[in-house]
N, C-alpha and C positions, 0 to 999 in steps of 0.2 A: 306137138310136144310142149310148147308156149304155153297153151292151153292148161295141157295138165300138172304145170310148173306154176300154175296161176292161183291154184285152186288153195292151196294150205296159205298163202300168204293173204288172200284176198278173203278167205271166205272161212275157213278153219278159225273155232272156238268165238266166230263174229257175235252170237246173242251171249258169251258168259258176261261180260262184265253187265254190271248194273247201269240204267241212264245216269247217265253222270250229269252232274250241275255247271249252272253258266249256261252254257251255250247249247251242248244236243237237247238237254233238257226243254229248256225253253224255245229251240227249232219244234222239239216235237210234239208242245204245245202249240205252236201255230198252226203246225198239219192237224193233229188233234179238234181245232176248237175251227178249222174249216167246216169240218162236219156238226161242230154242236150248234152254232149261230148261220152255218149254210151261209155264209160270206166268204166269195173268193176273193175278193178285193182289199177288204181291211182285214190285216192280218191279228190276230188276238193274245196278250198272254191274260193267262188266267180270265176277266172279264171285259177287260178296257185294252181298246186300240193298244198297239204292241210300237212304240217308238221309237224305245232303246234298241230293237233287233228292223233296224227301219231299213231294209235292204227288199228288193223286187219279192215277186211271189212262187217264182219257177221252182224251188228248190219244195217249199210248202207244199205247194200243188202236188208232187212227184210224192211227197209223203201221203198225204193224205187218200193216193189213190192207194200207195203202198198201205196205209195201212186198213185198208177197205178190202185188201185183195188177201193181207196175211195176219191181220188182227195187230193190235195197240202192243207189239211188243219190242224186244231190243233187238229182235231179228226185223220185223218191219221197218222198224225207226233206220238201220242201218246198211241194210241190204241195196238199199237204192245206190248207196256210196261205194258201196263193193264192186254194184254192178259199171259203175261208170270208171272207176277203178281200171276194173278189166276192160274195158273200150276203150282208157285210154293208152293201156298198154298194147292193146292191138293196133292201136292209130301210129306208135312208136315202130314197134314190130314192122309195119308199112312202110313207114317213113324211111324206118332202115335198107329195108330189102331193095327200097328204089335209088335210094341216093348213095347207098354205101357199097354195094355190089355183089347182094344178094340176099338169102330167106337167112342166113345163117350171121351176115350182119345183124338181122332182123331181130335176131331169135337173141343174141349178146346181148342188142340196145332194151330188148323187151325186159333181159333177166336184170341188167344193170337197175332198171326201174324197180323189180320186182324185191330186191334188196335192198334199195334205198331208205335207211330206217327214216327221213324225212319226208318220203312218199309215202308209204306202208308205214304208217302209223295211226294214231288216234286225233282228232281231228280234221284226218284227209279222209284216206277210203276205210281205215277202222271204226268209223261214227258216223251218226247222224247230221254231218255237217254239211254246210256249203262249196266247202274246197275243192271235194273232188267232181263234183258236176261242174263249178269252176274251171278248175282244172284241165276235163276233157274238151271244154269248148275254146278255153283260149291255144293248146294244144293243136285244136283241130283246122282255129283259126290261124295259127302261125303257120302249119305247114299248106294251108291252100293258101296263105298268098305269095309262099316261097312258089307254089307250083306255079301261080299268076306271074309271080315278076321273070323264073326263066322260061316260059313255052308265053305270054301275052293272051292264053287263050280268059275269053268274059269268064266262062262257068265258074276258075278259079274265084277270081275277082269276089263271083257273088257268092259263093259257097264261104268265101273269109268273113264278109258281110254277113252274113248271116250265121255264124258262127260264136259273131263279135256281140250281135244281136244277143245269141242267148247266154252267151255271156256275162251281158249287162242286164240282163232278165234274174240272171241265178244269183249276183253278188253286187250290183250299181257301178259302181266307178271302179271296183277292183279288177271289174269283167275288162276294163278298157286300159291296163298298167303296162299292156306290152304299146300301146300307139307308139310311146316316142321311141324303144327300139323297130318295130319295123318301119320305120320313116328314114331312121338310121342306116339299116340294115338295105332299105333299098340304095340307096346313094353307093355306100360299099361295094354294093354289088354292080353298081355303075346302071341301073335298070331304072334310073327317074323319069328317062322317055314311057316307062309302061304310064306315069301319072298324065301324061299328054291326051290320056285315052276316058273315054265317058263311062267305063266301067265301074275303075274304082271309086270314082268320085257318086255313083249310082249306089255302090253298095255302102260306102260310109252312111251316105244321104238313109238308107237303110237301117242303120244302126242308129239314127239320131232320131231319125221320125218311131223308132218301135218305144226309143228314151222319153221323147216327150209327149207318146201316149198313152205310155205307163204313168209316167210323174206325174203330169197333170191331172189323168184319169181317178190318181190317188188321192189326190188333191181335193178334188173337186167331195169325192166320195166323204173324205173326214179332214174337213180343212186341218191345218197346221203339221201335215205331215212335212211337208217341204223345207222349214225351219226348223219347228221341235225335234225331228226326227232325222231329215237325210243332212242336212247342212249340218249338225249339232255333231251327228254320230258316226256321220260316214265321212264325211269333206274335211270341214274344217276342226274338228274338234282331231281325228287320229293324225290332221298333217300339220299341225302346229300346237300341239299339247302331246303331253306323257300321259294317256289316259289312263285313270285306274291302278296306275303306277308301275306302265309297263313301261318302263324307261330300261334302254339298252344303248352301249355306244356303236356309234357309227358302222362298223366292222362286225358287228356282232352275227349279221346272217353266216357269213362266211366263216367266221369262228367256229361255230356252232357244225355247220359242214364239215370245218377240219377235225373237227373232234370227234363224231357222232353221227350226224345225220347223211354225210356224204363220203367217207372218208376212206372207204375202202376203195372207192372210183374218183376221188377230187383229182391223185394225179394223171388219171387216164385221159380224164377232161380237159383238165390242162394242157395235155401232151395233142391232145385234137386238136383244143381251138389253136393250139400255134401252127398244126397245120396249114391252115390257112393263107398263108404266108409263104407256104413253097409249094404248094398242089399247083399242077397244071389249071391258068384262067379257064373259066367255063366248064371245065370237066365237071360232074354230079358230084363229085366228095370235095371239089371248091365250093360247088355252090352253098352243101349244107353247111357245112363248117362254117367258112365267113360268114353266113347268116344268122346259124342257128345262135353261134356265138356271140354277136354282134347283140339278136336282141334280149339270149340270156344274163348276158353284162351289164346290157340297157338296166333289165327288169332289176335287179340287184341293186343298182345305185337304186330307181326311184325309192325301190322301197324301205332302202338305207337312209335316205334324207328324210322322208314320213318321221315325226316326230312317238309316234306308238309302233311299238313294234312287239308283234306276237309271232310265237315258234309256229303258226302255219302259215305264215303269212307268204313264203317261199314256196309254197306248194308247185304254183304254176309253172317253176323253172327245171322241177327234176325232169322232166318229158326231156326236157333239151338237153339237160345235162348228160343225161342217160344216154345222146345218139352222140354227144362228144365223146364220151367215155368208148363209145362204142367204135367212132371212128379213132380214137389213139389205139387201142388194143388192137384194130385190123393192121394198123401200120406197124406194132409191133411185131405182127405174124408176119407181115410182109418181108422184114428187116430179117428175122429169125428163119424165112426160107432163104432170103438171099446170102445170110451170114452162111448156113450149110451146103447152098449151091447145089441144092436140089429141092422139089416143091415137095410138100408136104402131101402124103394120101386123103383121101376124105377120114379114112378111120382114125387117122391122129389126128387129124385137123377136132373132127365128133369129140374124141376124149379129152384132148386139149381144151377147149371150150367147157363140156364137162364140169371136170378138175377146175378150170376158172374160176368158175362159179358154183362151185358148190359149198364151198368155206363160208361165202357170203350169203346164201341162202339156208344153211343150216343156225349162223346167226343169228338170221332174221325170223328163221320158226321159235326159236331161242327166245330172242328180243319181244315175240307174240305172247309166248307161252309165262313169260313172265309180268306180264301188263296183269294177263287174266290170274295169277295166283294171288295181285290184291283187290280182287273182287270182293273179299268180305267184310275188310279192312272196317269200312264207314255204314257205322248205321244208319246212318240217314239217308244211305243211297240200296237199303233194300226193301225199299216198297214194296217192290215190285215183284221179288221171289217170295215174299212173305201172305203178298196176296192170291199168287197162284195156290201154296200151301190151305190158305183159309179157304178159296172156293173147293177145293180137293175136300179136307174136311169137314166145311160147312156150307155147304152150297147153299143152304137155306137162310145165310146171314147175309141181307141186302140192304141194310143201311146201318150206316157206322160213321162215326167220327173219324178221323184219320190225323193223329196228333204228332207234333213234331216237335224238335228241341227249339223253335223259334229262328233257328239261322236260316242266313240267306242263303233259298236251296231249291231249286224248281226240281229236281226230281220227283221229290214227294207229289208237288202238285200234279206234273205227268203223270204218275202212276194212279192220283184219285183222278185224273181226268178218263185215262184208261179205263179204270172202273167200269166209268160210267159206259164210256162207251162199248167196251167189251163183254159186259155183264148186264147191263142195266143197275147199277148200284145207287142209290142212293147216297153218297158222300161228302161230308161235312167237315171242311178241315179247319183245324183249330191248333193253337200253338201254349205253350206254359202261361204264356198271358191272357188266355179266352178259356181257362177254365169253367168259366162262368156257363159256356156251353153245352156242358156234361149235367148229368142228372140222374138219379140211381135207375135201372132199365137201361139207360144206354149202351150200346159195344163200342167199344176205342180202342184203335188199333193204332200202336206206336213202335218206333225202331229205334232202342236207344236206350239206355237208364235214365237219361238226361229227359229226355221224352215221354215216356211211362212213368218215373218216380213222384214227378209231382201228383200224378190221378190219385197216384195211391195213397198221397200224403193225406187227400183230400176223400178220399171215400176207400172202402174197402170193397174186393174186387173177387172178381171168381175167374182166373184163366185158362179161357177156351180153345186158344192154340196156340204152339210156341215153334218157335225157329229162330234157331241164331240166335240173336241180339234182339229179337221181333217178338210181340206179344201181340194174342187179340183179348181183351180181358172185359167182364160186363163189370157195369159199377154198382156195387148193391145199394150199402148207405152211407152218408155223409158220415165223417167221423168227427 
């Protein structure tokens, strides 16, 4: 049922919007330009080493097979996110069914996720981004070492290791922002005898040797990534600067939760983690709780103190939040049999559950279906419908300028990179300042008045295809 409760949140109206600029755009010029310079190692925008986006290669990689497997499109570019999306609502799902006291806790903590507009949203599992492959590994990795610190078996141990690994593989230092809550979280839980053991210290030892064969390996490949790039843009530059002038106050993830992003479950969450505090010692719904709690609260401060702060930055904490919220709502059922003094059927218990959440998931298709009606909004972000349009009716039009209003905007470039790779096109991009480019016989394809008006001002034109806001037009002669 999970499953098919998965499908419209996760995957429903995923290729409408357009590559959006900043950040997918320019992710899905790195997967992109693995295949045009066949470097897996140095990652590319447009022609030169990719700095600013100075983060491992695991996330590229994943695109580039994606888009090998489904073509250079906003379904390729984002489907990989989707797909771990739903992994990681199933690694929840699990998490519940063991610790909380069955498939139907499972199936709560699963939906609580599933309606989280801070999870299910655009830059976690609706985009091309990094966060939610993030996401599912540090997810994955918190709950094997909760398995590790209460049963002491190794397999946990290395399974968290190596979870942590691709963690720091998919994002650098973001992969490793729960450390100081589960170092927390084990003391809490009174388990620092498991540290006594050569396990954990084997699988850290794991996560440090995969870092510094990555880093170095980068290194070595195009010196000055380590400074110009990881230190500048990942380290020190987001934890002691307002980058780019993302400056928020202190409080502000949590704010944000109360408003919007969490706010249909913040008090259920709250009502769990203070669980913790009168659950029977060692029972499984102590364990997760004071755990799960411990390094949710962790994660929130560090990333409160971080001096940059972006609305995904929280991603990795809904997983957690989601099995609190799930265990206050079990204690509410609990309360609400014992308040009638008599247990509840399975079919009310089903409908109850239900009715829970269905307000919140109707929301959320809601909150989906509105992202995608300003898909047309920006011309400068329909490359990429205007180009399917041109090969439809001109399939025999293989090289073209591809001009733009000159803003700062990698869409456009993803979509001429697409081109290429999708069609074999020939593609020359140029912007209001490199008219110099153009020449009468050429075709120039623009999105925009701002983008197209200047050609015109400059030559008179014949237009060959139209959509939208989008023109393919030949340039006859100078005016």
């Amino acid at each position: 049922m999970l499953l098919l409760f998965s499908y419209l949140p996760l995957f429903w109206l995923l290729g409408g919007l357009p590559v959006q600029q900043w950040d997918e755009a320019r992710t899905g010029l790195n997967g992109l330009n693995i295949w045009t310079y066949n470097d897996w190692i140095v990652l590319r925008h447009i022609e030169k080493p990719d700095l600013w986006n100075s983060k491992p290669p695991l996330w590229p990689w994943l695109l580039a097979f994606s888009f090998k497997a489904l073509g250079a499109t906003e379904l390729g570019l984002r489907l990989p996110a989707a797909v771990a999306g739903l992994a990681t609502v199933l690694l929840v799902y699990r998490a519940g069914s063991r610790w909380l006291g069955g498939p139907w806790a499972g199936f709560v903590a699963g939906m609580v996720l599933l309606t989280s507009q801070g999870y299910v949203h655009y830059h976690v599992t609706r985009s091309g981004d990094f966060d939610a492959l993030l996401t599912l590994w540090t997810t994955a990795g918190a709950l094997n070492w909760l398995a590790y610190l209460r049963t002491g078996r190794q397999r946990w141990a290395w399974a968290a290791g190596g979870a942590f690994a691709l963690a720091l593989l998919t994002k650098g230092i973001a992969g490793l922002l729960f450390a100081p809550g589960l170092l927390l979280a084990t003391y809490l839980t009174h388990s620092a005898r498991r540290l006594r053991r050569a396990s954990p210290w084997l699988a850290i030892s794991l996560v440090v040797l995969v870092g510094v064969i990555w880093y170095s390996g980068r290194e070595l490949a195009a010196p000055g990534y380590l400074l110009n790039g990881v230190w500048k843009y990942e380290v020190a530059g987001p934890a002691t600067e307002q980058m780019e002038g993302h400056y928020h106050p202190f409080g502000w993830y949590i704010s944000e939760m109360s408003k919007q992003k969490f706010a249909i479950w913040l008090l259920a969450a709250l009502l769990g983690g203070l669980l913790g505090r009168w659950l029977p010692a060692g029972s499984r719904n102590w364990w997760l709780v004071r755990y799960v709690g411990t390094v949710a609260l962790t994660f929130l401060l560090v990333i409160s103190i971080v001096q940059t702060k972006l609305s995904w930055y929280d991603a990795p904490v809904y997983p957690l939040l989601a099995l609190l919220a799930a265990a206050g709502l079990g204690w509410v059922g609990k309360a609400l049999e014992s308040h009638l003094q008599a247990p509840l059927t399975r079919g009310i218990r089903i409908a109850g559950i239900l009715l829970l959440v269905a307000l919140p998931y109707v929301a959320q298709l809601q909150h989906i279906r509105d992202m995608d009606t300003h898909r047309l909004e920006r011309p400068q972000l329909q490359y990429g419908r205007h180009l399917r349009e041109q090969v439809r009716q001109m399939p025999h039009v293989q090289q073209y300028i591809l001009a733009t209003d000159g803003s700062f905007n990698d869409s456009p470039a993803f979509y001429a990179a697409a081109a290429r790779f999708q069609y074999g096109h020939e593609v020359t991009r140029a912007d209001v300042w490199s008219m110099n480019k153009g020449r009468p016989g050429l075709i120039v394809m623009a999105c925009g008045a701002k983008a197209y008006r200047p050609w015109m001002k400059h030559f008179t034109t014949e237009i060959l295809v139209r959509s939208d806001s989008c023109l393919t037009f030949m340039l006859m002669r100078y005016r």
